[in-house]
N, C-alpha and C positions, 0 to 999 in steps of 0.2 A: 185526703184532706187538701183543701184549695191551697194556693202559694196566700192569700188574704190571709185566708184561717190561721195559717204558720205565724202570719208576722203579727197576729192579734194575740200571741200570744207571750205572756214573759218571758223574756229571754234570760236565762241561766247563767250567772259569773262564771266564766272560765275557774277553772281551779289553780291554786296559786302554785300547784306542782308543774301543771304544763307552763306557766312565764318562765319557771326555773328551768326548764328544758327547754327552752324557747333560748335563753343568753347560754345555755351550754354550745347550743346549736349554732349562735352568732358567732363563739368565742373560738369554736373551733372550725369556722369557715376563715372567719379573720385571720386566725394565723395560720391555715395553709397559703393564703392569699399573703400573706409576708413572708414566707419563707418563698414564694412564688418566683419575685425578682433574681433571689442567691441560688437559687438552685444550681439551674443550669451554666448559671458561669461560675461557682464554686467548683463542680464537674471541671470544665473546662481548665479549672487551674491545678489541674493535678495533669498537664498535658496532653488531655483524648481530644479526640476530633468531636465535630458536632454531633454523631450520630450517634455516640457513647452519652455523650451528655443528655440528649433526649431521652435517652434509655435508661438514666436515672429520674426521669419524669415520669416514663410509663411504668415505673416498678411499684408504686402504689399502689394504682389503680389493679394491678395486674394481680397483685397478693392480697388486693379485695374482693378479685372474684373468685382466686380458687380456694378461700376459705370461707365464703360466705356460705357455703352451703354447712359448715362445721358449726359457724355462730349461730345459726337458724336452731340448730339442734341444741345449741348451750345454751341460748337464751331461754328453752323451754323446758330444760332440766332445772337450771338451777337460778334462774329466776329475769328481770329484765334490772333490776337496779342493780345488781353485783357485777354483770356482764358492761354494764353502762358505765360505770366507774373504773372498770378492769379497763377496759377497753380508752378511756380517755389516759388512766396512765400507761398503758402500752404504748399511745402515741407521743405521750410525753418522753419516756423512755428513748425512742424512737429518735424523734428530732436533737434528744440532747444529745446521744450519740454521733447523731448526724455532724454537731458541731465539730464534735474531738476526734473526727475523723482524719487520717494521716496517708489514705490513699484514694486512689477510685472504685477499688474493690469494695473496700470500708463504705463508702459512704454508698455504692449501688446497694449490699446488702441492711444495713442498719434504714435505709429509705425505704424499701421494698417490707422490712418489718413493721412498720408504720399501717401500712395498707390491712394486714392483720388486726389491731386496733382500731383502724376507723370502720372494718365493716362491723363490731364487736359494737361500736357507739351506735352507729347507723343505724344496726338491725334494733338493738333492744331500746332505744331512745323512739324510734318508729313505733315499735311496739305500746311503748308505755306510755304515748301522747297520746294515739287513738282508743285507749284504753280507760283515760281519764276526761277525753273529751265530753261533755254533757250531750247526751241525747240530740239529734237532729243537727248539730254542729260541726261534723267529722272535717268538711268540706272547709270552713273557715279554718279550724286551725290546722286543719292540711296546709290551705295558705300562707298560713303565720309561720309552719314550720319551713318548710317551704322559703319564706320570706326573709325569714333570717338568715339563713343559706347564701341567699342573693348579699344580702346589706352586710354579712361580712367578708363575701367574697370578693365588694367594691372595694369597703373600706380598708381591707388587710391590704393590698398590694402598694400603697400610698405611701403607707406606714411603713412596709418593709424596704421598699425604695431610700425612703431616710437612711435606715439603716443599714443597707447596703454601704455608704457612705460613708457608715464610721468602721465596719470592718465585715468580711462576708461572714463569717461566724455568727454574728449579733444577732441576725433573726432564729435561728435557730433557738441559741440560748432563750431569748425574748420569749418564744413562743413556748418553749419544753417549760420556762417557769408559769408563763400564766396557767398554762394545763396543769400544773400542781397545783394551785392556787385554786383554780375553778374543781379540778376534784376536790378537794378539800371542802369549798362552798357549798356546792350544789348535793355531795353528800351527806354535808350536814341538814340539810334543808329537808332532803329527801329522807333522812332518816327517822325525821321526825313528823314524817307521815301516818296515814291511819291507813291511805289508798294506794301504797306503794311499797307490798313487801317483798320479800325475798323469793316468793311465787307467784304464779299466777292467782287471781282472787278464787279462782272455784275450783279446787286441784281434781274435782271429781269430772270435769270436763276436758278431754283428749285434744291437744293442741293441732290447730290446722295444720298437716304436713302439707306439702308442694302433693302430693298425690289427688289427696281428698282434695285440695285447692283446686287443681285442674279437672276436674269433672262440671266448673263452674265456666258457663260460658265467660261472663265477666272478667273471671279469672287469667281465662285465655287472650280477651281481648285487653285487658290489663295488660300483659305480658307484652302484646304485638306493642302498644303505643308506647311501654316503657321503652323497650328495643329501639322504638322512630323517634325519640324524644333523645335518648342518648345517642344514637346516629347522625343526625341533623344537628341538634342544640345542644350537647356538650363536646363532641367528639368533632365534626365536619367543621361548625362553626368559627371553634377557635385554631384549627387546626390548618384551614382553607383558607379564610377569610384574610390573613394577613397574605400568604403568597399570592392569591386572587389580586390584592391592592398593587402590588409589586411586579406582578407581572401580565396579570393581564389590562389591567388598567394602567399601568405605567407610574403609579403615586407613591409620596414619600410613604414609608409605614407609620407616620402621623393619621395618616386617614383610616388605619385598618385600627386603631385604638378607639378615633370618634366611631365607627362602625360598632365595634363591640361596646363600648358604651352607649350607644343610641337602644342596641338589642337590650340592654339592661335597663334601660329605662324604660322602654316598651315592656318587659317586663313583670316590673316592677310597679308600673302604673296601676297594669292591669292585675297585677294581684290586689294592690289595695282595694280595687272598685269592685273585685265579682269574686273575690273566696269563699264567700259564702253561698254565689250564686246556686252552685250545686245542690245544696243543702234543701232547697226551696223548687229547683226547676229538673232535677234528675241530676245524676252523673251523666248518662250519656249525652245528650243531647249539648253539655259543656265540652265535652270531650271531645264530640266531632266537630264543634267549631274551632277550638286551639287548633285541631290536628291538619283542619282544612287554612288556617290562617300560616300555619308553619309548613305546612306542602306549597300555597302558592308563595310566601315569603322567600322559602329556601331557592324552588325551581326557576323564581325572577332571575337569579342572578344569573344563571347559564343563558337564559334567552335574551334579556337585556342588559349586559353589560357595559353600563356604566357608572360614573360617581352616585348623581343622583337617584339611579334603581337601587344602586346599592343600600344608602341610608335608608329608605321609604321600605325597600325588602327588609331590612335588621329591623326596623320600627315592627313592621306588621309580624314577621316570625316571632319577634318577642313577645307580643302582644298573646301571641299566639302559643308562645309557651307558656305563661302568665296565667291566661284561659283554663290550660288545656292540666300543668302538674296537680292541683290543688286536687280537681277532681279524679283524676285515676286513683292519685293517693287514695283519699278518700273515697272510691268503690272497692280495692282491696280492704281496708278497713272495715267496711262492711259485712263482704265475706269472714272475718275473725269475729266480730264485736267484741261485748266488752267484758266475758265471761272466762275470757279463755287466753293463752299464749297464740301467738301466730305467726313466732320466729322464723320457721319454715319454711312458711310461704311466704313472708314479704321479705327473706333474703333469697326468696326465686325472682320475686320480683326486682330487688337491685340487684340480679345476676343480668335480667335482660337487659336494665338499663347501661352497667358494667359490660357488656357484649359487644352492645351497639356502640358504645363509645372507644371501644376497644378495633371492632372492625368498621365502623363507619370511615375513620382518616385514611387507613391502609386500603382499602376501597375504591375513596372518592380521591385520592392519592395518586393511585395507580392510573384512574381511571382521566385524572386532569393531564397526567405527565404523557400518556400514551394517544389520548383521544380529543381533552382538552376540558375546559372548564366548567364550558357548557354540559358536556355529559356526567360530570362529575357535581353538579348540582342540579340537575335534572334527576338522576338517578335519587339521589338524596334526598328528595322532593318528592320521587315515586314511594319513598321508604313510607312516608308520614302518611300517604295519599293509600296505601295499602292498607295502611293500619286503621284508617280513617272508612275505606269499607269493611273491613270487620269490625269495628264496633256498629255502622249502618246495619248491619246483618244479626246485632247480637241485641238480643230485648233486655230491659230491667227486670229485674225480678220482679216480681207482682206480690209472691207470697215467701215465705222464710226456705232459704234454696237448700237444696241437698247436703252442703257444707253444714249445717246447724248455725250458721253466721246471723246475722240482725235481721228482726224481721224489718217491712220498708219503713213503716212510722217512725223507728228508731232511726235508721240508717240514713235517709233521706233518698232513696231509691224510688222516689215516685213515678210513674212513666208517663214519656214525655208526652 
């Protein structure tokens, strides 16, 4: 069917389950991004040097990836809306502890329990939007979700800066209440649906494991660009990009903030203008342009270093991630559709993203301190630019693939 055909056709109200997962998703982006400012120098004020204190930053992230593979499997036993709810007050949990903490020990552990929770939100919140997505739509509210992600990971660090100011405990607390608040809401909401029970909708359909997933070329190539997406754009970025300002360019660390704001507005732009794109022109063919927009964005910086590459590289990487999340999202969603659990496999897929963000800093780290900056964003750059030939190499599916996932009319997998 033509991309004309598509747009002649009525378009389907979103359901009012995915908006509610849509503000669970802003509300707990926002308040990691307020609790963001206190972290590290709460750390600090229990006496560790700086490299303790970061180490209560990467405890999260790090007890997201070795239990994602556990919530993949809970999400598809006993359902995605129980895990979703669990999972937000875990985090609650989590953070208020964080507050009433009395040592460093305390607060590395009671952080790193956190991480637990959010891949528990992650995985089954993922699940349960593309599941309620309307036919041919996967790709837009890939974006929205997506999008929200973004606008409260702006808006929370703002907020929590005030807060900081009245005491470092206050984001914490701040945050651990409104996550009781929002489970409370959003489970009410959710409970009183028709399209979102305690299982999956067709229990007589076997939930995609990471096994059955990877027999799908897409699958694979999924995998590669989550990996260069979290290498480059979560991990390198905010990781590189402020000691890049400082040291190799010589600037206050005022400029490494416009920098990472400028990439967020890149985008963020480009989410609002093409979420949908996919839906209408392929996954792939989205995919290799984000991937090719964030390999030349990220790579500029090593080759021309300076102020003005810098901003024009964060504008275009952005731009470039903006492109390039909506739509991977949305081809793993495809492979699950809307019949079945796909816990599984899409906490294989935030394992790769979790990996690369995990080994991308320590990497391009090593690789700035020993060689220099250029190789350390070059490299970073090859990540996305690798990822970006394997999906060149990897076709759309044409017919309903080996997985039993959507066939393309549904899915929006048309070839390019």
């Amino acid at each position: 069917m033509s991309a004309r055909g598509d747009r002649a056709l009525p378009r389907e109200a979103l359901p009012w389950e995915v908006w509610a997962l849509l503000a669970g998703s802003f509300l707990v982006a926002a308040g990691y991004g307020i609790v963001a400012p206190a972290l590290p120098v709460f750390a600090r004020s229990f006496g560790v040097g700086v490299t303790a204190a970061a180490a209560v930053v990467s405890a999260l992230p790090v007890l997201r990836l070795l239990f994602a593979p556990i919530s993949g499997r809970l999400v598809a036993r006993v359902g995605e809306r129980a895990m979703y709810l669990t999972g937000l007050l875990v985090v609650a949990a989590s953070t208020g502890a964080c507050a009433l903490a009395t040592s460093y020990a305390q607060l590395l552990v009671y952080r790193g329990l956190g991480g637990i929770g959010s891949t528990m939100f992650t995985v089954s919140a993922f699940s349960l939007i593309f599941r309620l997505a309307p036919e041919g739509r996967r790709g837009q509210v890939s974006g929205l979700f997506t999008g929200s992600f973004l606008l409260g990971g702006i808006t929370g660090p703002a907020f929590g800066g005030l807060l900081v100011t009245v005491d470092l405990r206050a984001p914490f607390v701040v945050y651990a209440v409104a996550l009781v608040l929002a489970t409370a809401v959003v489970g009410g909401l959710l409970a009183r649906s028709t399209d979102v029970g305690v299982r999956a909708p067709d229990p007589t359909v076997e939930p995609l494991t990471i096994g059955r997933a990877l027999r799908s070329p897409i699958y694979r190539a999924a995998l590669t660009s989550g990996l260069a997406t979290g290498w480059a754009v979560q991990g390198v970025r905010v990781a590189l990009v402020p000691l890049f300002v400082a040291v190799a360019l010589g600037r206050e660390p005022l400029w490494a903030g416009i920098a990472l704001t400028v990439f967020a507005v890149g985008d963020g732009a480009m989410l609002l203008a093409t979420s949908g794109l996919s839906d209408h022109r392929g996954r792939r063919p989205v995919v290799i342009g984000g991937l090719a927009m964030v390999a030349v964005g990220t790579a500029c910086l090593g080759v021309l270093p300076n102020l003005g590459v810098l901003l024009v590289a964060s504008l275009v990487a952005g731009a470039g991630a903006g492109l390039l999340q909506p739509a991977q999202g949305a081809a793993v969603a495809d492979l699950v559709g809307s019949r079945r659990s796909g816990g599984p496999a899409l906490s294989g897929f935030q394992m790769a993203s979790d990996v690369g963000a995990i080994i991308g800093p320590l990497a391009a780290g090593a690789l700035a301190q020993y060689v220099g900056f250029g190789a350390a964003f070059g490299v970073s750059g090859a990540v996305a630019l690798a990822a970006m030939g394997i999906w060149l190499v990897t076709a759309e599916p044409d017919s309903r693939d080996q997985t039993g996932g959507s066939p393309p009319e549904e899915a929006g997998t048309r070839a390019a």
